[in-house]
C-alpha positions as CSV (number, residue, x, y, z in Angstrom):
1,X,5.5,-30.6,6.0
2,X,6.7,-31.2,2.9
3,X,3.2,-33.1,1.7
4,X,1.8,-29.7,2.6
5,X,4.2,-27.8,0.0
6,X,3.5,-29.9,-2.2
7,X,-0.6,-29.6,-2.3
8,X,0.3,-26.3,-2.3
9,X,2.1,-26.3,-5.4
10,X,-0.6,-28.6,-7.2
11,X,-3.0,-25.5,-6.1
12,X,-0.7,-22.4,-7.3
13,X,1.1,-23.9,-10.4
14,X,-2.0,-23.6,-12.4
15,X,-2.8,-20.5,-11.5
16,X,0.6,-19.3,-12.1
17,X,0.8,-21.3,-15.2
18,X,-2.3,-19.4,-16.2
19,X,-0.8,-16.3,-15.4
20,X,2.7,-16.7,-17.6
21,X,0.5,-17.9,-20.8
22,X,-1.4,-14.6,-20.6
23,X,1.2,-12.1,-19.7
24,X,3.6,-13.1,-21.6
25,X,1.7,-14.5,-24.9
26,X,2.8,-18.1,-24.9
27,X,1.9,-21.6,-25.4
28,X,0.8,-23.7,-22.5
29,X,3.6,-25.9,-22.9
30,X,6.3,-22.6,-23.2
31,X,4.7,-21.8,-20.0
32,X,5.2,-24.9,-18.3
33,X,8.6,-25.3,-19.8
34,X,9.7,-21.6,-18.6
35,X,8.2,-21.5,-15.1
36,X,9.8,-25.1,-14.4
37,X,13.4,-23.8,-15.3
38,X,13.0,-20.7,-13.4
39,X,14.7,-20.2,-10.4
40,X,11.7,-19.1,-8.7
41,X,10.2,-22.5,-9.0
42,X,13.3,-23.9,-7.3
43,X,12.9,-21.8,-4.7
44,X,8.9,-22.5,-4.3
45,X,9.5,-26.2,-4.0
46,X,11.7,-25.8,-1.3
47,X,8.9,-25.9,1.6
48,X,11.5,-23.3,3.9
49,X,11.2,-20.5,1.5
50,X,7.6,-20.4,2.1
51,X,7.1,-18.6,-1.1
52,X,4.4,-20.7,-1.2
53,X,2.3,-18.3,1.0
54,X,2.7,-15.1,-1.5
55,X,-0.1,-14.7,-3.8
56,X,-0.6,-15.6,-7.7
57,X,-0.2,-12.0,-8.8
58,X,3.3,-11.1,-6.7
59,X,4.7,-14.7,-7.7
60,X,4.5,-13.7,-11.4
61,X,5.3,-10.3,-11.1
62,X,8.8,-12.3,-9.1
63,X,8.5,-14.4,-11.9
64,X,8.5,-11.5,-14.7
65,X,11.3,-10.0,-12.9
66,X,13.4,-13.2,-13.5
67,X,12.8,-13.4,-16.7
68,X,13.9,-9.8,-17.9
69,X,16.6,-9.4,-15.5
70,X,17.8,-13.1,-14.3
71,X,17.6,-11.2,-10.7
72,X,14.4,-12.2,-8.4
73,X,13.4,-9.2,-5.8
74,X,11.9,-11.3,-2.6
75,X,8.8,-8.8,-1.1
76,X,9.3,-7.8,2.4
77,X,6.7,-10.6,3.4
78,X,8.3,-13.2,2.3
């Protein structure tokens, strides 16, 4: 299972990447930096979160969260 977190990941990273360098007005490689020292990524590449299955938009809202607060808010469907 864990080959198929990891193809997801290679699907929603850019997208999410995407999604930090527009919302929050940074480089690509601030972006990349910030998302991969987040503790929502840690949590998203471990396959039995399943955060995985959440969409683009509430993983960077999760994301935002983190970064203003420090505190992540998990959605009821996750």
């Amino acid at each position: 299972m864990a080959e198929a977190n990891k193809a997801m990941l290679e699907f929603i990273v850019p997208r999410l990447i995407k999604s930090v360098i527009e919302g929050m007005s940074v480089s690509e490689k601030e972006a990349f930096t910030l998302l991969y020292s987040s503790k929502l990524y840690a949590q998203l590449d471990r396959e039995e979160t399943k955060l995985w299955h959440l969409s683009v938009p509430t993983l960077y809202s999760m994301f935002k969260e983190e970064q203003e607060t420090g505190k992540i808010t998990y959605p009821e469907e996750a």
